[in-house]
C-alpha positions as CSV (number, residue, x, y, z in Angstrom):
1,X,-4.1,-19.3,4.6
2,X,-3.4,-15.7,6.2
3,X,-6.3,-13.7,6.9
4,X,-6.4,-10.9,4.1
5,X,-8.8,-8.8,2.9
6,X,-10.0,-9.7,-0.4
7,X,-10.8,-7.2,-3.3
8,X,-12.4,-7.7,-6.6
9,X,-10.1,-6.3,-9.4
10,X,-11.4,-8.1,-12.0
11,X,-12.0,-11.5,-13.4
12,X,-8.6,-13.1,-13.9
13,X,-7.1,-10.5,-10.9
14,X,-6.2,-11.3,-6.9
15,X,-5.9,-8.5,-4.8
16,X,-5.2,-8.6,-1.3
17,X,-4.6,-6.1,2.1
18,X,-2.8,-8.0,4.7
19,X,-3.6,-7.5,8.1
20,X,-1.1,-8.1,11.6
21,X,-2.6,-12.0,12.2
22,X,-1.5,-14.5,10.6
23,X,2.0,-14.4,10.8
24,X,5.0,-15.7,13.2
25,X,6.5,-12.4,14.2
26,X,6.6,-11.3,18.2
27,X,5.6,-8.2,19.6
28,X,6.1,-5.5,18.9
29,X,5.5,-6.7,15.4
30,X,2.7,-8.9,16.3
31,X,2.4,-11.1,14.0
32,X,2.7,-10.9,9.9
33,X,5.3,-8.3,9.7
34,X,6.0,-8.1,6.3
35,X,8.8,-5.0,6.9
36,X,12.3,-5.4,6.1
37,X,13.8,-2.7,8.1
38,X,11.8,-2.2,11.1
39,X,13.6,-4.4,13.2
40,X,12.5,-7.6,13.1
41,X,14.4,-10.7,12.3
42,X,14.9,-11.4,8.8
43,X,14.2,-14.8,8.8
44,X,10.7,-13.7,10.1
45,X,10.4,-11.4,7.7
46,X,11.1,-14.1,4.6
47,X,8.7,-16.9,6.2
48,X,5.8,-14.0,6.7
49,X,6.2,-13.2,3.3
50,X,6.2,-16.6,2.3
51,X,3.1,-17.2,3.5
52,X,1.8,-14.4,1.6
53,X,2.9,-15.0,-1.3
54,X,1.2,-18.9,-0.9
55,X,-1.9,-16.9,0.0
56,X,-2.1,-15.6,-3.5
57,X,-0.6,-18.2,-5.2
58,X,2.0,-16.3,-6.7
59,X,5.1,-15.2,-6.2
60,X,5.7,-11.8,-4.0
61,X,7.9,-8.7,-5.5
62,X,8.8,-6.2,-3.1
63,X,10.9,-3.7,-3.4
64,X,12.3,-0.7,-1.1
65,X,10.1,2.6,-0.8
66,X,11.3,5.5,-0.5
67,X,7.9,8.2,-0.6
68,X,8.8,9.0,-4.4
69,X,7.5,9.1,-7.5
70,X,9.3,6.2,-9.2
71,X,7.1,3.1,-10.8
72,X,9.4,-0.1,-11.4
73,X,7.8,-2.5,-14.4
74,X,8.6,-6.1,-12.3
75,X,8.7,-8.9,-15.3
76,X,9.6,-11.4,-12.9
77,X,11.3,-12.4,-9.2
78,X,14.6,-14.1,-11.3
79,X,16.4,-10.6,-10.8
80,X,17.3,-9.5,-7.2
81,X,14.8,-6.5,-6.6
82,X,15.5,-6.1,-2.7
83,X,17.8,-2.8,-3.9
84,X,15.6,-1.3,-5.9
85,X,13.9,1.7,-5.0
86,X,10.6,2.8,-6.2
87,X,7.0,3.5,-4.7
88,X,4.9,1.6,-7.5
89,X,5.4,-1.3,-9.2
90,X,3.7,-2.7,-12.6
91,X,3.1,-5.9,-13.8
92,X,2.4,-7.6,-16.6
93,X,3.5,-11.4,-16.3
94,X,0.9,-13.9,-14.4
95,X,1.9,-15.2,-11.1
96,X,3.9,-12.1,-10.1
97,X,2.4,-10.4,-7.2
98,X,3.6,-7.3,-7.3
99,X,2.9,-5.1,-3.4
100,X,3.5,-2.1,-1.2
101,X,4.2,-2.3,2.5
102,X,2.2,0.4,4.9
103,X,1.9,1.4,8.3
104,X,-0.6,4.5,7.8
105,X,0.3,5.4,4.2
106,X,-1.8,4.6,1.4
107,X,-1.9,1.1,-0.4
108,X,-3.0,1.7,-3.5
109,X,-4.2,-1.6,-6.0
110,X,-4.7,-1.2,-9.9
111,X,-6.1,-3.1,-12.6
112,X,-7.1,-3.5,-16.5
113,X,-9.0,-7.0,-16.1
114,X,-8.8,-7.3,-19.5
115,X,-5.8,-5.5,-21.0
116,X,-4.4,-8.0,-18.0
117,X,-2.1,-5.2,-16.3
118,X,-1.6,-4.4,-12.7
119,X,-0.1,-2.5,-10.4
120,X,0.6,-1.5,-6.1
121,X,0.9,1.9,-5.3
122,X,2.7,3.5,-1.8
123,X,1.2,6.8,-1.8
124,X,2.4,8.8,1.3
125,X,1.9,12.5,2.2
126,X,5.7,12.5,0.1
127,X,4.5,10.4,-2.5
128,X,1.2,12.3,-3.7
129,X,3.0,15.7,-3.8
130,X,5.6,13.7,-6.2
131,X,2.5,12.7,-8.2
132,X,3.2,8.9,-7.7
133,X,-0.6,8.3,-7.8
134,X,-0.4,9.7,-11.9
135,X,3.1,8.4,-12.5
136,X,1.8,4.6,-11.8
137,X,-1.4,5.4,-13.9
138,X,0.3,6.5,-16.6
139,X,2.8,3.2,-16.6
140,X,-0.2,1.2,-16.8
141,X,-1.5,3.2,-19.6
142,X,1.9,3.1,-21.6
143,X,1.3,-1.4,-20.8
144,X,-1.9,-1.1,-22.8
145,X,-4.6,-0.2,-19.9
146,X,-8.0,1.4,-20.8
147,X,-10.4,1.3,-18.4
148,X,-8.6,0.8,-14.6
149,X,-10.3,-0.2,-11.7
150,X,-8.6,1.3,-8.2
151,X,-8.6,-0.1,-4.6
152,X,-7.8,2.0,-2.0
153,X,-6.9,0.3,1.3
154,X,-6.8,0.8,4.8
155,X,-4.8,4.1,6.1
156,X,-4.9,6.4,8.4
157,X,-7.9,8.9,8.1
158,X,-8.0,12.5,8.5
159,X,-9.0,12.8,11.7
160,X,-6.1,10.6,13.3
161,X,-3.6,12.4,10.5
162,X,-2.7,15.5,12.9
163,X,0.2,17.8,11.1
164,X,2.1,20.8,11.4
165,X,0.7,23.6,9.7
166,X,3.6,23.6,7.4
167,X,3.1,20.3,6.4
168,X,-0.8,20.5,5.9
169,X,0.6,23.7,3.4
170,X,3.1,21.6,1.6
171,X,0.2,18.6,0.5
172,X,-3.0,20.8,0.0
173,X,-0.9,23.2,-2.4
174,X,-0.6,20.2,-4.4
175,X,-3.8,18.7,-3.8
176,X,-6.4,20.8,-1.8
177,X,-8.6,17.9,-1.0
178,X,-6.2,16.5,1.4
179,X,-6.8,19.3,3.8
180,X,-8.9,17.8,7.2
181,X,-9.6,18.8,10.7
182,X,-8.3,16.6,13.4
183,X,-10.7,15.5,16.2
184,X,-8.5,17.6,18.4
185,X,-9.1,20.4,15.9
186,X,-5.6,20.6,14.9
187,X,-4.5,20.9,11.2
188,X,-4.7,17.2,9.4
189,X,-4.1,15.5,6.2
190,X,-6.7,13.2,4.8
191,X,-4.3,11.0,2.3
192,X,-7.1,9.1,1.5
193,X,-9.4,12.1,-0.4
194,X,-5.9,13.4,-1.8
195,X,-5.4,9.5,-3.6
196,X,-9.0,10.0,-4.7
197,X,-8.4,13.5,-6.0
198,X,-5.1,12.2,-7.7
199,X,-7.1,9.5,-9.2
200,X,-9.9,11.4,-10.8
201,X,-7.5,14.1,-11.8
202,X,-5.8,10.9,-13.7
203,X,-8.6,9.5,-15.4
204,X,-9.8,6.7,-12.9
205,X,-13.1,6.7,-12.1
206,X,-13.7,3.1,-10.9
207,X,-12.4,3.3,-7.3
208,X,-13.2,1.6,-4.3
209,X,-12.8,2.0,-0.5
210,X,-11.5,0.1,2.2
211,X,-12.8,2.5,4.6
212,X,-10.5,1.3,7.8
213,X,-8.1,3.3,9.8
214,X,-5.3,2.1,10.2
215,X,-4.5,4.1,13.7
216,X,-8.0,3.2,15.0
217,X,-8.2,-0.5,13.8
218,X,-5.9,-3.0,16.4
219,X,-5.9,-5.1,13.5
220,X,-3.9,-2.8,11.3
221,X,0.0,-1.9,12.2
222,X,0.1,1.8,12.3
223,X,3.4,3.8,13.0
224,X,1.7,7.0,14.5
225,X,0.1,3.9,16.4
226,X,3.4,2.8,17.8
227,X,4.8,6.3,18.3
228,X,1.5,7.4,20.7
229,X,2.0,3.9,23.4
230,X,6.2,4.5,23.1
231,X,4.8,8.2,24.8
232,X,2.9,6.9,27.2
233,X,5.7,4.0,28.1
234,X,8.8,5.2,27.3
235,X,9.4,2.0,25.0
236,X,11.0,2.6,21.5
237,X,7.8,3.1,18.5
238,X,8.3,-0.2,16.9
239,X,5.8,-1.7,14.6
240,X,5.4,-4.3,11.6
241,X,4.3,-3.7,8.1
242,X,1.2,-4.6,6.1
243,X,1.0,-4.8,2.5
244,X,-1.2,-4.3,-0.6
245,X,-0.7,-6.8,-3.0
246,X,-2.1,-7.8,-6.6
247,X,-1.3,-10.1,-8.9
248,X,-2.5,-11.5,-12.3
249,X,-3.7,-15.1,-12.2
250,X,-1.7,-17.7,-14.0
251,X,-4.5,-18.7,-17.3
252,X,-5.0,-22.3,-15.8
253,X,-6.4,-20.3,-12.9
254,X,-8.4,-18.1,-14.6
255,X,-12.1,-18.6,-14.4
């Protein structure tokens, strides 16, 4: 069993954050890389998310992200998905575990316990301005959800999340709660009050934290991470992915 951290979706819902142990990967990607194009070897890659997938008991959908707005509806792994681009996906079929991989972006997990509909949500600076956060909510909503219950998981915070100007402009025009202060004083993005904007703006009001960062936690990949030590030694930024992952449990595994 990989060590994960557990969050409570709901009776009859499993919903995990991966962190870097637990996998087979070398550094750079130290050790459950769960990335597909980050340069790690794919065989790695597939056995890592193997493992996750046994962790939940389910079988892992993952598809490629692209810091849109698009929501895929998974009804099973039969189809090849590896193609298909989107930034959330939906679920409504037991034993699918539908995720989002993350280096400093936003996981995002979603549930109705009892409508039994879920989803994973990348929500990126890109992602929030292209409303991904509502797009996903609304998906579950058109699936029969009433009242959803929201995870956020470990990202970077707002006072690791140094921007340009510019770029602070571009998010806080569409959401003003993601404007921060770096702890250098610099302009920043807080991703993490946006999502929780986003989400109240949609309707959500159950929503819970995992309050870690991922550029501050050694436990969490974290691609401004990676890019800081390859200034320092002139190495190339290289690091794995983590993911968010949720699933319905099959009915024998209920209860």
């Amino acid at each position: 069993m990989i060590p994960a951290v557990e969050v409570d979706l709901g009776p009859g819902v499993v919903g995990i954050f991966t962190t870097r142990a637990g996998g087979c990967s070398p550094a750079p990607w130290d050790s459950l890389d769960l990335g597909a194009n980050v340069g790690d070897a794919p065989d790695r890659v597939r056995e890592n998310r193997d493992r996750v997938a046994r962790a939940v008991g389910g079988d892992l959908v993952l598809v490629t992200q692209v810091h849109g707005g698009d929501v895929l509806h998974v009804t099973g792994t039969e189809d090849d998905l590896t193609q298909r681009r989107a930034d959330a996906l939906v679920t409504t079929v037991p034993g699918v575990a539908v995720g989002v991989t993350v280096a400093d972006c936003v996981p995002v997990l979603l549930a109705d316990a009892e409508r039994r509909v879920v989803a994973a949500v990348h929500a990126g600076r890109a992602g929030i301005v292209a409303d991904v956060v509502e797009h996903a909510v609304d998906a579950l909503r058109g699936r029969g959800a009433r009242a959803l219950r929201a995870v956020v998981g470990p990202c970077v915070c707002g006072a690791c999340y140094e921007v340009s100007a510019a770029v602070q402009a571009e998010l806080v025009e569409h959401e003003p709660a993601g404007r921060a202060v770096s702890r250098w004083g610099t302009p920043a993005l807080d991703l993490r009050a946006a999502v929780q904007a986003r989400l109240a703006a949609a309707g959500v009001e159950d929503v819970v934290h995992v309050a870690r960062c991922t550029l501050e936690d050694a436990e969490l990949f974290s691609h401004r991470g990676a890019v800081r030590r390859a200034r320092t030694t002139g190495e190339e930024a290289v690091t794995g992915r983590s993911a968010g992952v949720v699933m319905l449990a099959r009915r024998e595994l209920d209860g």
